[in-house]
Every structure is written in C-alpha cells, then in structure tokens.
Gaussian input, Z-matrix of N, CA and C with variables (Angstrom, degrees):
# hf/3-21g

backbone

0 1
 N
 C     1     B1
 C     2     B2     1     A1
 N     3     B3     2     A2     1     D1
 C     4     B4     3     A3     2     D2
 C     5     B5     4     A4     3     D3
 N     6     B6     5     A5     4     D4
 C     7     B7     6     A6     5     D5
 C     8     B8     7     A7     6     D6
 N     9     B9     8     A8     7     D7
 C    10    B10     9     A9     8     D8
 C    11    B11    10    A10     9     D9
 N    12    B12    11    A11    10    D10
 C    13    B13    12    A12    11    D11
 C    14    B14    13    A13    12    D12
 N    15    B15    14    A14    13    D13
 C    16    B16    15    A15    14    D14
 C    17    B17    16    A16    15    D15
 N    18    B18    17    A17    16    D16
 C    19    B19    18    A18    17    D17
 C    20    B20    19    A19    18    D18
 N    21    B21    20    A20    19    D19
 C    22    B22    21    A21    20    D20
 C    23    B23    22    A22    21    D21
 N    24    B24    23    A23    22    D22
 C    25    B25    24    A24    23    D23
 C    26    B26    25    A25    24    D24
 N    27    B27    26    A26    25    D25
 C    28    B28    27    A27    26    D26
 C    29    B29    28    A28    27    D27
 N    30    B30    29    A29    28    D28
 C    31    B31    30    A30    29    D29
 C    32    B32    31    A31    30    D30
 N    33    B33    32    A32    31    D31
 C    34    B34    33    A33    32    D32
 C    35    B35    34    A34    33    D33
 N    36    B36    35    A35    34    D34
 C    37    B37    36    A36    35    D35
 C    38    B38    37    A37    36    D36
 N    39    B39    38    A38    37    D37
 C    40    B40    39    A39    38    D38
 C    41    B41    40    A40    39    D39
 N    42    B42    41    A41    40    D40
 C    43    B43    42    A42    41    D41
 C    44    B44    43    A43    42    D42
 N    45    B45    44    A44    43    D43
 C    46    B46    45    A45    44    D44
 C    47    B47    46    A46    45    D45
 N    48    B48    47    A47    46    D46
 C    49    B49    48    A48    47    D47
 C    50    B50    49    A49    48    D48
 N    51    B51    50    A50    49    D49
 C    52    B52    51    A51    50    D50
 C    53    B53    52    A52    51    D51
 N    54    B54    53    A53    52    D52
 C    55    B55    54    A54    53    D53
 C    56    B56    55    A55    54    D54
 N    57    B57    56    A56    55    D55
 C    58    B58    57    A57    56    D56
 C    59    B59    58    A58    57    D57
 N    60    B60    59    A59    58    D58
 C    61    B61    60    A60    59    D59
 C    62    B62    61    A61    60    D60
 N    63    B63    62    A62    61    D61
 C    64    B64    63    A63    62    D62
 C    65    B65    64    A64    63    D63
 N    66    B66    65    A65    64    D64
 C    67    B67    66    A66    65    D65
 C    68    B68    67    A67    66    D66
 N    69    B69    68    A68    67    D67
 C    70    B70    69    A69    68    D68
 C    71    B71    70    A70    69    D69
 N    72    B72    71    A71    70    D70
 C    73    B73    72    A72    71    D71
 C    74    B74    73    A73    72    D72
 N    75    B75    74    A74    73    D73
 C    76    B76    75    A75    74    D74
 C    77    B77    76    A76    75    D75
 N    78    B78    77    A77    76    D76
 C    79    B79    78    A78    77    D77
 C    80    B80    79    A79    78    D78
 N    81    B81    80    A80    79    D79
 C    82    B82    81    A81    80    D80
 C    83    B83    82    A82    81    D81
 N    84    B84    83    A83    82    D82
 C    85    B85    84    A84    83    D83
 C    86    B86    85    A85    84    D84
 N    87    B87    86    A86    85    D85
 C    88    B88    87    A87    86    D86
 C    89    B89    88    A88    87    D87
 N    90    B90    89    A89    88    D88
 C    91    B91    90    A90    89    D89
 C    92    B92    91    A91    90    D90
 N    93    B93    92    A92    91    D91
 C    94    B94    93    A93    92    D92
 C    95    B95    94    A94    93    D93
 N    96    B96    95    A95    94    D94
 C    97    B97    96    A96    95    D95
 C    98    B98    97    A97    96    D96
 N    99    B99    98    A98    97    D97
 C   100   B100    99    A99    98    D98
 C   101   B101   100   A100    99    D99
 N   102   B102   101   A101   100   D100
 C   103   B103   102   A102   101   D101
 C   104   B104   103   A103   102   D102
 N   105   B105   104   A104   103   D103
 C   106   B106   105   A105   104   D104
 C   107   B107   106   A106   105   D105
 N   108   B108   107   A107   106   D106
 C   109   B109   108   A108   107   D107
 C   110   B110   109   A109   108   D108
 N   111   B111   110   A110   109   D109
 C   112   B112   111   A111   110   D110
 C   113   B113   112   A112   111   D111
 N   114   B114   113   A113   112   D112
 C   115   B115   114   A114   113   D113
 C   116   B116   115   A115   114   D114
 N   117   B117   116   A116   115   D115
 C   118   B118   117   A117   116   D116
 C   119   B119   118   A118   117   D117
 N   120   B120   119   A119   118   D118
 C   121   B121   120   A120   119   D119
 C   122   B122   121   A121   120   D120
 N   123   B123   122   A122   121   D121
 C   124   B124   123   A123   122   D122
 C   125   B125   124   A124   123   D123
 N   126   B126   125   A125   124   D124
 C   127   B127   126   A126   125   D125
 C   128   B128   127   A127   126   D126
 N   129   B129   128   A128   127   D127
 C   130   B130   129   A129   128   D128
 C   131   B131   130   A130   129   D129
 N   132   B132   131   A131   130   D130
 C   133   B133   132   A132   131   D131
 C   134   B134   133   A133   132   D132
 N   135   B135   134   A134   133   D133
 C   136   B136   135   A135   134   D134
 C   137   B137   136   A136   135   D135
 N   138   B138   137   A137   136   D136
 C   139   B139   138   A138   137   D137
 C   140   B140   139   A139   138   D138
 N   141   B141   140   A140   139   D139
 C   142   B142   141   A141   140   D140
 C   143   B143   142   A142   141   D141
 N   144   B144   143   A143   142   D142
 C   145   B145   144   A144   143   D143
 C   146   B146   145   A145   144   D144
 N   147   B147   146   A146   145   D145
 C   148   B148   147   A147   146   D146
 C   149   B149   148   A148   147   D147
 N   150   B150   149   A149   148   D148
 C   151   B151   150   A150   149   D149
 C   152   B152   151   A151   150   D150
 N   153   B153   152   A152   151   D151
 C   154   B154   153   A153   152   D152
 C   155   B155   154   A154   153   D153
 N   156   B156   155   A155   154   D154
 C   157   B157   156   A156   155   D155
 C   158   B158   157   A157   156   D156
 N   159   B159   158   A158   157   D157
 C   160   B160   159   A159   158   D158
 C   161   B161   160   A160   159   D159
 N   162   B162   161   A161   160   D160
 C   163   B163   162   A162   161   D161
 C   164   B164   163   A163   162   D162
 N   165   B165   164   A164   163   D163
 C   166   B166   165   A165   164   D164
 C   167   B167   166   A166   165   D165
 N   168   B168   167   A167   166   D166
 C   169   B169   168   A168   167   D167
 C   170   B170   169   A169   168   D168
 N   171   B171   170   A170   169   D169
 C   172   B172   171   A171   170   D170
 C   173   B173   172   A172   171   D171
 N   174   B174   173   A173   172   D172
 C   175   B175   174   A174   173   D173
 C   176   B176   175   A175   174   D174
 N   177   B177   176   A176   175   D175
 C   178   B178   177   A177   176   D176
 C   179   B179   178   A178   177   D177
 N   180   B180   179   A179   178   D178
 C   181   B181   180   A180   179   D179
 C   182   B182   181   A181   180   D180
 N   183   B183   182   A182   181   D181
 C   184   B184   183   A183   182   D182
 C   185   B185   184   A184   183   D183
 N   186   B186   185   A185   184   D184
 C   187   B187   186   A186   185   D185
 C   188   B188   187   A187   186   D186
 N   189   B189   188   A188   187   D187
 C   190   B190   189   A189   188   D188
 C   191   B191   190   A190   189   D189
 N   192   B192   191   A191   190   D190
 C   193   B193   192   A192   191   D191
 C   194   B194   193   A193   192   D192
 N   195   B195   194   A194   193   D193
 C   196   B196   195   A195   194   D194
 C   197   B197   196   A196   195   D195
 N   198   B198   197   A197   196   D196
 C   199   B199   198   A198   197   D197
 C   200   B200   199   A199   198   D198
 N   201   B201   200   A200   199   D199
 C   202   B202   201   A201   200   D200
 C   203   B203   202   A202   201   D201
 N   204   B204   203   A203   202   D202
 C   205   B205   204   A204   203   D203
 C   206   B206   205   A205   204   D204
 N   207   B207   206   A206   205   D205
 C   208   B208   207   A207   206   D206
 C   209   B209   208   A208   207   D207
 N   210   B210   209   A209   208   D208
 C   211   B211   210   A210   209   D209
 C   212   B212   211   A211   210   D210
 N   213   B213   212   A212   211   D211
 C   214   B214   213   A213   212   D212
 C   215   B215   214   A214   213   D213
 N   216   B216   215   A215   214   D214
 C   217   B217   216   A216   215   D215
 C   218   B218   217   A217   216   D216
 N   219   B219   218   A218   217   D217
 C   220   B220   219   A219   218   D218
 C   221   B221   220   A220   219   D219
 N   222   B222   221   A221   220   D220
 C   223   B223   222   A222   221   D221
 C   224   B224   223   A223   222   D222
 N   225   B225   224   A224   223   D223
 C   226   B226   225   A225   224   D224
 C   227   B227   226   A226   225   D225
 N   228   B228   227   A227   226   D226
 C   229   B229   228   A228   227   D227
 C   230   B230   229   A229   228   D228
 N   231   B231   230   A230   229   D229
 C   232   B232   231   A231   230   D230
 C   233   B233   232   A232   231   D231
 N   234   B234   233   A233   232   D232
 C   235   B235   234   A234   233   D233
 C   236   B236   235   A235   234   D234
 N   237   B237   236   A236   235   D235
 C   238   B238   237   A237   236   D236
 C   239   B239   238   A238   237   D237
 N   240   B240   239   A239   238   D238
 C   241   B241   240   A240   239   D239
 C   242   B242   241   A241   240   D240
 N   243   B243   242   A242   241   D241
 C   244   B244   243   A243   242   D242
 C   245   B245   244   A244   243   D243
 N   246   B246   245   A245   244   D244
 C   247   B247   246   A246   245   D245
 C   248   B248   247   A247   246   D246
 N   249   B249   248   A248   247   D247
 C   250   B250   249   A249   248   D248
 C   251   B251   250   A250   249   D249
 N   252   B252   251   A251   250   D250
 C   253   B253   252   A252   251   D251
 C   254   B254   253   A253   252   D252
 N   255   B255   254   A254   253   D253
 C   256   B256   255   A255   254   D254
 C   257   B257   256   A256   255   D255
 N   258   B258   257   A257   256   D256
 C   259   B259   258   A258   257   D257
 C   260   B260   259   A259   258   D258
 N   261   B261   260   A260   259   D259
 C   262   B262   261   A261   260   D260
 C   263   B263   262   A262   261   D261
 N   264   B264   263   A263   262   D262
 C   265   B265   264   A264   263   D263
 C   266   B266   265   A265   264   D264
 N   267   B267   266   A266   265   D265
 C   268   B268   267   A267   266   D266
 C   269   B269   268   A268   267   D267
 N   270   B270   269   A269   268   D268
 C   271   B271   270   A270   269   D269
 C   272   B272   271   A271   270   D270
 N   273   B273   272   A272   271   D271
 C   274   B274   273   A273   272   D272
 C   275   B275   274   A274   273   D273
 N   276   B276   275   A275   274   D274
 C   277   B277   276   A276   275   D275
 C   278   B278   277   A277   276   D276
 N   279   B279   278   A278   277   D277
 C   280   B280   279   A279   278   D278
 C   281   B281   280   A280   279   D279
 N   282   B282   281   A281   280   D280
 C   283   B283   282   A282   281   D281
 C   284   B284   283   A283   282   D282
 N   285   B285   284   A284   283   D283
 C   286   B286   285   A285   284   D284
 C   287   B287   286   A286   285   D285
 N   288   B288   287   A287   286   D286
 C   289   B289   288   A288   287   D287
 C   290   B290   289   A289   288   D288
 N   291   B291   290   A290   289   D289
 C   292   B292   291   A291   290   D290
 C   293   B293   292   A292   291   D291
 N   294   B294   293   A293   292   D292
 C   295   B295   294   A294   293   D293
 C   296   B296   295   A295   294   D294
 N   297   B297   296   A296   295   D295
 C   298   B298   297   A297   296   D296
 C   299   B299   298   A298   297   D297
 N   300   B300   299   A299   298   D298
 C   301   B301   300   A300   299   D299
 C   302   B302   301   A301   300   D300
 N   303   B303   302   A302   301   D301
 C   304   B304   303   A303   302   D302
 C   305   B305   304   A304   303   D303
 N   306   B306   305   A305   304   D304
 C   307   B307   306   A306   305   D305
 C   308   B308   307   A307   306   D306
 N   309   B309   308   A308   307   D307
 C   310   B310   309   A309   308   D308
 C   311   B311   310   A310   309   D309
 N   312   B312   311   A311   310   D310
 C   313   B313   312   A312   311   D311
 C   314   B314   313   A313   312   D312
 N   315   B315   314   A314   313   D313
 C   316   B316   315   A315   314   D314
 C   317   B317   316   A316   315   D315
 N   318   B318   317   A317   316   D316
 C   319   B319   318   A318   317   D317
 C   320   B320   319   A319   318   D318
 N   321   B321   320   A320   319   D319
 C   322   B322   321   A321   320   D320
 C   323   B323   322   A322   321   D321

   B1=1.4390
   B2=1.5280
   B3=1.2598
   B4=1.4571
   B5=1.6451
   B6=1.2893
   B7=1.5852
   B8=1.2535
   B9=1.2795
   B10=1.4770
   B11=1.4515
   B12=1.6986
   B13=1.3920
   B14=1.9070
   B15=1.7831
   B16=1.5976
   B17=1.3217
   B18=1.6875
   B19=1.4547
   B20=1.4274
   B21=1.9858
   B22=1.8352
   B23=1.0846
   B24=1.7429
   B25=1.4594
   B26=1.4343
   B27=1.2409
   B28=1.3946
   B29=1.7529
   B30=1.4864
   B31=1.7504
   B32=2.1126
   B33=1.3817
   B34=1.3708
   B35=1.6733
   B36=1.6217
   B37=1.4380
   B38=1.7755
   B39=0.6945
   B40=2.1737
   B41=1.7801
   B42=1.6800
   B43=1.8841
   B44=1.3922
   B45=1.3983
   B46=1.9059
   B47=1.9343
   B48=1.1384
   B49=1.4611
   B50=1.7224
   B51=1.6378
   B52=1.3427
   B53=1.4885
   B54=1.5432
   B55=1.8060
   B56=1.5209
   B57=1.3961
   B58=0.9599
   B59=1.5181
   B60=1.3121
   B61=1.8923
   B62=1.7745
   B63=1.4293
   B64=1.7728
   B65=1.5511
   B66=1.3602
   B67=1.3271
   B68=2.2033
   B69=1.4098
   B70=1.2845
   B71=1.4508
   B72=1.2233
   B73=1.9124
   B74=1.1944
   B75=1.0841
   B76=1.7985
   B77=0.9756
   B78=1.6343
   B79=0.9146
   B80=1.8785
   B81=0.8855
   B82=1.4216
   B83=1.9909
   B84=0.8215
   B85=1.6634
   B86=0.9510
   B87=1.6094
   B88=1.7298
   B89=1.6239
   B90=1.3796
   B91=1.5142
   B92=2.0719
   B93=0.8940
   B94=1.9970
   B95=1.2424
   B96=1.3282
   B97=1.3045
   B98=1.6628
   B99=1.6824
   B100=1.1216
   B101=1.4526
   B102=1.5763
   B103=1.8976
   B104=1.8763
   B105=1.3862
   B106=1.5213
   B107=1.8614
   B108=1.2123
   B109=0.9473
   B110=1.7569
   B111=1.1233
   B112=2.0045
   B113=1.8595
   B114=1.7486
   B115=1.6114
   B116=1.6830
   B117=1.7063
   B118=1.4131
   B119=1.5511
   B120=1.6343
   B121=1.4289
   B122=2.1625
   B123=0.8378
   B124=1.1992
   B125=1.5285
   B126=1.5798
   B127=1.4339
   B128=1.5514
   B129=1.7095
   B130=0.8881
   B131=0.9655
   B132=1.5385
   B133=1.5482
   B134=1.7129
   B135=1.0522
   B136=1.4698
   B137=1.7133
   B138=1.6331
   B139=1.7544
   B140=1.4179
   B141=1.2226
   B142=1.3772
   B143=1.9165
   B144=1.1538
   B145=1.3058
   B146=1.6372
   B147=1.1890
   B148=1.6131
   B149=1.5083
   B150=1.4672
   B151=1.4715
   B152=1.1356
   B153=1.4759
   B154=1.3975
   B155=1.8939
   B156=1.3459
   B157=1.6757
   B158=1.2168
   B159=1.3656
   B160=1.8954
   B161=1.6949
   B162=1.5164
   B163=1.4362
   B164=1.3922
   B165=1.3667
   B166=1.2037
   B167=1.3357
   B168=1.0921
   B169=1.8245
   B170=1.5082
   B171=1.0313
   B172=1.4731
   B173=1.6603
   B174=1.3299
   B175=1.5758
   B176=2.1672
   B177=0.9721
   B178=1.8934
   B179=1.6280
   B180=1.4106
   B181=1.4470
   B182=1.6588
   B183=1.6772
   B184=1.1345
   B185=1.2790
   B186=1.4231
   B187=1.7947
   B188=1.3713
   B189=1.1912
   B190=1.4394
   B191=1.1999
   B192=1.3341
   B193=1.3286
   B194=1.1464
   B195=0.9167
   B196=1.5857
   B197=1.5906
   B198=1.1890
   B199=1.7931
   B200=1.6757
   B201=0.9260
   B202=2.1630
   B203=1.7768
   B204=1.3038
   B205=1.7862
   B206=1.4270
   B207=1.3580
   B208=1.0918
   B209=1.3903
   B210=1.4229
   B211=1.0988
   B212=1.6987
   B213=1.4128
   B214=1.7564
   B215=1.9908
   B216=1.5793
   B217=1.1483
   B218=2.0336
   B219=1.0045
   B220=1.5482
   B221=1.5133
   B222=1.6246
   B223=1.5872
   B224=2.1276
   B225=1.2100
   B226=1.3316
   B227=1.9278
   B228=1.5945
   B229=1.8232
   B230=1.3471
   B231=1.0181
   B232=1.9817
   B233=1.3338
   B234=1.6674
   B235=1.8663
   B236=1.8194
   B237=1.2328
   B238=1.2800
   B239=1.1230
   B240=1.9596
   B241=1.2081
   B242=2.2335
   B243=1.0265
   B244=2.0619
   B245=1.1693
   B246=1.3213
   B247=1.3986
   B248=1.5357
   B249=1.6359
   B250=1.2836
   B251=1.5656
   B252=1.4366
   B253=1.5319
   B254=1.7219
   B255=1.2652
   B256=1.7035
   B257=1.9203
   B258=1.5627
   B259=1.3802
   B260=1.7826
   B261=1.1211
   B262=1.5208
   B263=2.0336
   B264=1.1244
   B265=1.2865
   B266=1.5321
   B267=1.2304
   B268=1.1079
   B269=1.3737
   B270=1.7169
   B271=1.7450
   B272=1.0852
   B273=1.6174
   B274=1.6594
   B275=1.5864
   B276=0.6505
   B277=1.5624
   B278=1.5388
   B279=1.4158
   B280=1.6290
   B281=1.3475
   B282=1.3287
   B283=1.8657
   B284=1.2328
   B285=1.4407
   B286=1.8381
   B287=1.9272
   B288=1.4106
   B289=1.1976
   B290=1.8236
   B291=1.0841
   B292=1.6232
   B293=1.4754
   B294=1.4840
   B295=1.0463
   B296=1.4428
   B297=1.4794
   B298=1.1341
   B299=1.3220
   B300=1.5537
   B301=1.5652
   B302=1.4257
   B303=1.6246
   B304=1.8098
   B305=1.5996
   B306=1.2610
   B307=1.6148
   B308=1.9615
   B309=1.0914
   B310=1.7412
   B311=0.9331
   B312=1.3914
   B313=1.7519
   B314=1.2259
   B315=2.0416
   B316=1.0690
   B317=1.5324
   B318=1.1770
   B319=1.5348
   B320=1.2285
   B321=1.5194
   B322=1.1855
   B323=1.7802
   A1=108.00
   A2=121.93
   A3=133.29
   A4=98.37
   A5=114.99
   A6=131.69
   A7=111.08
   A8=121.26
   A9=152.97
   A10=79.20
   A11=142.32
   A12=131.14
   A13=85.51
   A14=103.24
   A15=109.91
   A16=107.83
   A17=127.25
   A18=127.42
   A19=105.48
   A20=106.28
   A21=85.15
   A22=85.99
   A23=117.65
   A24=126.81
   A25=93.30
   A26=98.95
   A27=123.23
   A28=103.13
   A29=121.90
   A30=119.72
   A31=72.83
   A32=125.45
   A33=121.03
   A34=113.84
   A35=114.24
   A36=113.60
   A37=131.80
   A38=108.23
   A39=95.07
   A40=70.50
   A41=71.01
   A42=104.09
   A43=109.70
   A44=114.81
   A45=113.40
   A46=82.26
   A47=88.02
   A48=115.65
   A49=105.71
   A50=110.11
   A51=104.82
   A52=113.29
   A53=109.32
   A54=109.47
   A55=124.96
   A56=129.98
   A57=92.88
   A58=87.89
   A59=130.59
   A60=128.97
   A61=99.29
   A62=102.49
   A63=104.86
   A64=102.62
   A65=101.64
   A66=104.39
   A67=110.86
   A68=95.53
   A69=104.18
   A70=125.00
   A71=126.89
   A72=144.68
   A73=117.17
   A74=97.15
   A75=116.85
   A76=119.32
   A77=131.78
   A78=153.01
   A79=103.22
   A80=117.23
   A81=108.55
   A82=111.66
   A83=137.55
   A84=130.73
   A85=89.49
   A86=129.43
   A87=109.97
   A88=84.35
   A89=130.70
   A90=132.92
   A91=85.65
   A92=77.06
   A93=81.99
   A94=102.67
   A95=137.25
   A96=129.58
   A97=108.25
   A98=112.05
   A99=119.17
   A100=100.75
   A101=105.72
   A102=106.46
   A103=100.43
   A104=119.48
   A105=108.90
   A106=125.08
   A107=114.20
   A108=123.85
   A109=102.40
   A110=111.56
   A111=125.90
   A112=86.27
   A113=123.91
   A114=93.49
   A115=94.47
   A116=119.58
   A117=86.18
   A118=74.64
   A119=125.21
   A120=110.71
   A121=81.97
   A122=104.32
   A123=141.22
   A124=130.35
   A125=123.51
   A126=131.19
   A127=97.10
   A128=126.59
   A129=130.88
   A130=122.37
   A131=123.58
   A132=119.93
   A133=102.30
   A134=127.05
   A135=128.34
   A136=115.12
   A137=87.16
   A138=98.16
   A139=94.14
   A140=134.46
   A141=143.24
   A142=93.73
   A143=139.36
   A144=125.97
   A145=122.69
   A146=116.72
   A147=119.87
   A148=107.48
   A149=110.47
   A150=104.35
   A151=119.81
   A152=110.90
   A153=112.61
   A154=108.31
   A155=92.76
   A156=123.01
   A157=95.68
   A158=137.10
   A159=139.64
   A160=88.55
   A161=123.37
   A162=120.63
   A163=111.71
   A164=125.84
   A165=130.84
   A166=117.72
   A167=112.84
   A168=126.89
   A169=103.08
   A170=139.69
   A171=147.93
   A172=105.84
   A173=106.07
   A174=137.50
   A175=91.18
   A176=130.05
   A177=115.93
   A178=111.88
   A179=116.30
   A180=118.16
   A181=108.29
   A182=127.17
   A183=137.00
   A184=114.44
   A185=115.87
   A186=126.00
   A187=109.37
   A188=140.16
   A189=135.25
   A190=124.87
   A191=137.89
   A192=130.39
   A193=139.82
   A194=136.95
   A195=144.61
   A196=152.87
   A197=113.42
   A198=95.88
   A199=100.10
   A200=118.38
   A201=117.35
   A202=104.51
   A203=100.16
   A204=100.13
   A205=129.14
   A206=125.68
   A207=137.06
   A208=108.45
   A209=130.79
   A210=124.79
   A211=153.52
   A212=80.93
   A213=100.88
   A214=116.28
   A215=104.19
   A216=108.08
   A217=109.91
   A218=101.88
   A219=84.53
   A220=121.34
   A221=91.51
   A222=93.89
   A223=125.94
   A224=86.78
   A225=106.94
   A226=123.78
   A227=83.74
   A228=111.01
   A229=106.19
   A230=146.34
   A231=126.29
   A232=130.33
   A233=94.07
   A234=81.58
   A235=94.44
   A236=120.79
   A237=127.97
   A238=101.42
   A239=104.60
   A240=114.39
   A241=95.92
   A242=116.19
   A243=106.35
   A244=101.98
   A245=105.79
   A246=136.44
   A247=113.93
   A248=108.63
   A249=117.54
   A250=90.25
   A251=104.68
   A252=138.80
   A253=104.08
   A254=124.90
   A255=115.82
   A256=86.39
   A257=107.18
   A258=128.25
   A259=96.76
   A260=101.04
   A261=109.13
   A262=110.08
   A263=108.28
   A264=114.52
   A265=113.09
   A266=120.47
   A267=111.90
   A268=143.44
   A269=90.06
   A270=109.79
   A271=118.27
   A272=120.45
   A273=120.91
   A274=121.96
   A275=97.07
   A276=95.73
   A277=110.58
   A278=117.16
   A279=124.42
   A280=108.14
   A281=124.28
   A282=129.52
   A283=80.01
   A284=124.07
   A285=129.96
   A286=68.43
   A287=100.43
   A288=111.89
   A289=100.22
   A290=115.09
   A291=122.29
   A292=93.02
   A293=148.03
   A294=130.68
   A295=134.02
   A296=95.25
   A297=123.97
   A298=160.00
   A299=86.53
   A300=127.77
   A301=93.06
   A302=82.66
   A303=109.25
   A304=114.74
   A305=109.38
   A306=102.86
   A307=103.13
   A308=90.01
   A309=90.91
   A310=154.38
   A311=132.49
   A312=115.14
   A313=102.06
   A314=112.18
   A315=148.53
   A316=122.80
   A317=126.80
   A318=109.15
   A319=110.17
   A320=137.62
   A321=140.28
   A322=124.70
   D1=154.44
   D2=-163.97
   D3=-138.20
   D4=143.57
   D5=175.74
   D6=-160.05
   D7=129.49
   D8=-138.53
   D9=-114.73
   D10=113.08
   D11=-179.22
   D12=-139.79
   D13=112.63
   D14=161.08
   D15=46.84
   D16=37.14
   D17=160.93
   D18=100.69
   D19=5.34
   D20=-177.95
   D21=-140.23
   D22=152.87
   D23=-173.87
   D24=-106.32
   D25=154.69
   D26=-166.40
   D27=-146.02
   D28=129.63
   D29=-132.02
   D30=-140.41
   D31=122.51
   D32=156.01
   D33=-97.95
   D34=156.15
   D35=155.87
   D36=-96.70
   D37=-103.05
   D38=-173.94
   D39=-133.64
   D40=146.41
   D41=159.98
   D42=-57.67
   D43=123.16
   D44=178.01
   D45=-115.78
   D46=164.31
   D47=-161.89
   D48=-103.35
   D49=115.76
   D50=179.25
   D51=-73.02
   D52=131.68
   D53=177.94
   D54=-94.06
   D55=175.73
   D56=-176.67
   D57=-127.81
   D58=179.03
   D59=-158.73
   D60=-155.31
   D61=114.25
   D62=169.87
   D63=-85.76
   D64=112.72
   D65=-178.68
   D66=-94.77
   D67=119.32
   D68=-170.13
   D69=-114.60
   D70=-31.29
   D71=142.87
   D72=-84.84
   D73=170.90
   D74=165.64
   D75=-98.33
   D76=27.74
   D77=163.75
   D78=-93.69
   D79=-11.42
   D80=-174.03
   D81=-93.14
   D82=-166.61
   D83=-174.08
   D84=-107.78
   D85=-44.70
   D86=-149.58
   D87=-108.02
   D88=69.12
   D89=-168.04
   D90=-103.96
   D91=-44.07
   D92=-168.93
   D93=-76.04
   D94=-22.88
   D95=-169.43
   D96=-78.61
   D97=-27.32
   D98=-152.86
   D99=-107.30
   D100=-23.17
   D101=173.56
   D102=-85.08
   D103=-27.10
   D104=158.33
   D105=-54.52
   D106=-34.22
   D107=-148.93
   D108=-112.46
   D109=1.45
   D110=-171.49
   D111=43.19
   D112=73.42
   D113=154.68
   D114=-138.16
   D115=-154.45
   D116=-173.18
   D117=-139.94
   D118=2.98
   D119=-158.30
   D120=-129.82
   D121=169.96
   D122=-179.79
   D123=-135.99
   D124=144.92
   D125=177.34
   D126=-109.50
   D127=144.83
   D128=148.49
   D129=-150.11
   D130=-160.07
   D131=-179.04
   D132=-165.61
   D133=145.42
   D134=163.38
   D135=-93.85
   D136=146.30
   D137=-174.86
   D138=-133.14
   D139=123.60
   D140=164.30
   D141=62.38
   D142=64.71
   D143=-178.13
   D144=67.18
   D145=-18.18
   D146=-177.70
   D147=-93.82
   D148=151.97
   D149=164.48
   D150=-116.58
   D151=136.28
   D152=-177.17
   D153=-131.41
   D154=147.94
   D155=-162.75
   D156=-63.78
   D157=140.19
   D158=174.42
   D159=-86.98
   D160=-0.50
   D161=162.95
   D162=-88.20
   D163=7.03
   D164=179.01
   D165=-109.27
   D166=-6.79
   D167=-173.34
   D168=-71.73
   D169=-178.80
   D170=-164.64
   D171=-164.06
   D172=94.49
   D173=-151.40
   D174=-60.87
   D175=112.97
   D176=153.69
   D177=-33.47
   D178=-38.24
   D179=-177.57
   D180=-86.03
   D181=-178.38
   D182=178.11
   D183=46.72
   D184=178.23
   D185=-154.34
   D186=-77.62
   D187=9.05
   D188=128.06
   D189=-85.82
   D190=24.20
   D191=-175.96
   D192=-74.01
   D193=159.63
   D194=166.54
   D195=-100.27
   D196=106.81
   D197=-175.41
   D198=78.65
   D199=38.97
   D200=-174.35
   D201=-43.45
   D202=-66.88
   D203=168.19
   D204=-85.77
   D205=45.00
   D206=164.72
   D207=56.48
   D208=30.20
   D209=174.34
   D210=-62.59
   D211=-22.68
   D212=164.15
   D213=-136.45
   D214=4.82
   D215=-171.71
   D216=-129.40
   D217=134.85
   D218=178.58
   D219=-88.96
   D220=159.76
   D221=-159.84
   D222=-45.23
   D223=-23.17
   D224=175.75
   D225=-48.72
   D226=-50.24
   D227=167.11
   D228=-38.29
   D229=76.19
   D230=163.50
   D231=-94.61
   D232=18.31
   D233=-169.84
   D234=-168.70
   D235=174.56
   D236=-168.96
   D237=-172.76
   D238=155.29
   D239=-160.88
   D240=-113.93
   D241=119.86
   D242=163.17
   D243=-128.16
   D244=90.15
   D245=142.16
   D246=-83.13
   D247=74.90
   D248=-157.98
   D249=-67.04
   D250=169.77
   D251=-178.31
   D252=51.54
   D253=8.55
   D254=-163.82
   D255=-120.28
   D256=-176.45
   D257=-168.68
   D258=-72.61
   D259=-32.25
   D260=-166.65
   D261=-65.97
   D262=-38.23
   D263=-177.46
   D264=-29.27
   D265=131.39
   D266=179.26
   D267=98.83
   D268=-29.43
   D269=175.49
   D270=-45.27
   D271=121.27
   D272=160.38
   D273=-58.20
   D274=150.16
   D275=178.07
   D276=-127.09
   D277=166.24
   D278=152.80
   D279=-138.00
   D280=147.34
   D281=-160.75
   D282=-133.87
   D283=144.02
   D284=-170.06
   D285=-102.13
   D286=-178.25
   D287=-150.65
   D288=-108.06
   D289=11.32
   D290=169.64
   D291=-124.36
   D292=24.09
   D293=161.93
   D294=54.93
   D295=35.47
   D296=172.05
   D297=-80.60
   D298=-46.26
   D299=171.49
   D300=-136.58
   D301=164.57
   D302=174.46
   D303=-163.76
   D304=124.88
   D305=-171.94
   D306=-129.07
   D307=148.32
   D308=170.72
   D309=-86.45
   D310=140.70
   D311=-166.26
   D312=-144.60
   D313=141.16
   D314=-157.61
   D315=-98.77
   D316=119.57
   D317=178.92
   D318=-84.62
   D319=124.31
   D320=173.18
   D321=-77.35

C-alpha cells in the first residue's frame, strides 16, 4: 500500500504476524528481558530475519513519543523500531490495534 502524506510517499509491506516465545535458558535473546521483568513468555516479530521484542517498539503515544499530531508521519505510523547502530534503526512500524500483527512502512 502507498500514501501520499504532506508531499512525502510513504510505501508499506504485508502484515507479519506477532509470535509469541516461552523463554526457558539463557540461551534464548529475550532471556534477560524476561528475568528483568519476572515473565517466562515473550511477544515478538521478525524484520528482515532478526527478531525483535513488541517490548522494543517505541509507542507514537506516552513519554517517549513521537510526532503526537501527526506532523511528519501518518496517522497509521504508531510505533518504531531503535535498534541503534544496526539496519533496523529507525523502522516505521504499524501495530493493528489488538496487537497482533505488524507490517512495515518506508519513506520514499
């Protein structure tokens, strides 16, 4: 899908499906996230082969937010990926609204 937002196109790919992961060693990635956090399961999703935590997203709403009145992003945008120094930095995101799916979008 394509959207023309205030002079800049903005290009999405297909809905990927958030999974969910029982994390049980310290062999797993999100092992520290889940002994910080006392849980044993995890949400994620893959982007280009990597997995990344839906605890890693960076919400448009609350005290890290972004863009509040949609000013350079369209309303659709709700979330972002900073996975500083890697390919991922930066990624737009969209979260369907039961947190389900999540698909990506490109600034052209």
């Amino acid at each position: 899908m394509t959207i023309n937002y205030k002079g800049t196109t903005f290009k999405s790919g297909k809905w990927h499906k958030v999974n969910y992961a029982i994390v049980k060693n310290r062999n797993n990635q999100f092992y520290n996230y889940c002994k910080d956090n006392d849980c044993d399961t995890v949400d994620y999703f893959n982007i280009y082969g990597v997995r990344v935590g839906t605890h890693e997203l960076y919400s448009r709403c609350g005290c890290m937010g972004f863009d509040f009145k949609a000013e350079h992003y369209p309303p659709c945008i709700n979330c972002y990926t900073d996975k500083v120094g890697s390919y991922l930095e930066g990624t737009l995101c969209e979260l369907d609204s039961s947190g389900e799916r999540l698909r990506i979008w490109k600034e052209c």
